[in-house]
VEXLUMLO-548688 format. One record per residue (C-alpha): x, y, z; residue number from 0. Coordinates in steps of 0.02 Angstrom, whole numbers. Layout:
! VEXLUMLO-548688
X; Y; Z; NUM
...
//
This chain:
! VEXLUMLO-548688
6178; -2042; -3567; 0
6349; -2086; -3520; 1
6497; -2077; -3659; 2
6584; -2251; -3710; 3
6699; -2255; -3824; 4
6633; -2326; -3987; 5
6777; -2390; -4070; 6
6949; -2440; -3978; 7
7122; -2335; -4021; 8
7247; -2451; -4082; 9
7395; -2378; -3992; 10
7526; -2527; -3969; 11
7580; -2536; -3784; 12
7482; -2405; -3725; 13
7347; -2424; -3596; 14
7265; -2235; -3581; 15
7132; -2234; -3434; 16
6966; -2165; -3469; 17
7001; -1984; -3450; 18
7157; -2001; -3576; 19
7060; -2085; -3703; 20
6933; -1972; -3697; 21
7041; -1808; -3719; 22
7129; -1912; -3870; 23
6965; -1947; -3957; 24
6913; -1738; -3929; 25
7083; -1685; -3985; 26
7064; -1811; -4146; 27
6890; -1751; -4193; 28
6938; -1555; -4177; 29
7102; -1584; -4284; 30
6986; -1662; -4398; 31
6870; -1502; -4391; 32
7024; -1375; -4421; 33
7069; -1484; -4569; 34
7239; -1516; -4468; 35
7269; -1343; -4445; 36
7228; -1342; -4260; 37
7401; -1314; -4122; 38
7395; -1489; -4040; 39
7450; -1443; -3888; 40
7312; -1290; -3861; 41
7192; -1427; -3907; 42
7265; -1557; -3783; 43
7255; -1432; -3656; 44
7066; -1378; -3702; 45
7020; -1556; -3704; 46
7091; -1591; -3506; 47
6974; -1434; -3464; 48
6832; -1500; -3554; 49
6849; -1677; -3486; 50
6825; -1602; -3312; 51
6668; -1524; -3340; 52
6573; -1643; -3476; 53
6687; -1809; -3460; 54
6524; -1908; -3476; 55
6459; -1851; -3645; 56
6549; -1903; -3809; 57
6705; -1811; -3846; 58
6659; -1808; -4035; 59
6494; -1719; -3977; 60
6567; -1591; -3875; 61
6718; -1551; -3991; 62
6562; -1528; -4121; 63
6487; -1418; -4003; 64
6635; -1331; -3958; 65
6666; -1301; -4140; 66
6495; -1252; -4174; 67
6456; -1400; -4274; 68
6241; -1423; -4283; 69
6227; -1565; -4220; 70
//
């Protein structure tokens, strides 16, 4: 199954392509998972690595995975 966003980011005047929105969404779900103690810009950079190798699954699912959420 391929991964489309669910809901749209409302992000005024910004038009992120596929692969942006998708490391946003992964970097928003593990912040939420570290309780907003996670280094954003370690998790930015984790999520462009992760996009390359599973860019088609949901980024909530792999953060979760990542994490080592059950899912």
């Amino acid at each position: 199954m391929t991964w489309q966003q669910e809901v749209p980011t409302a992000m005024p005047g910004a038009n992120l392509d596929r692969g942006r929105q998708w490391q946003h969404d992964f970097v928003v779900e593990w912040h939420r998972l570290s309780e907003g103690c996670a280094d954003i810009e370690q998790t930015a950079n984790f999520a462009v690595e992760l996009y390359a190798l599973q860019g088609t699954r949901s980024p909530v699912e792999v953060a979760r995975e990542a994490w080592g959420v059950a899912l």
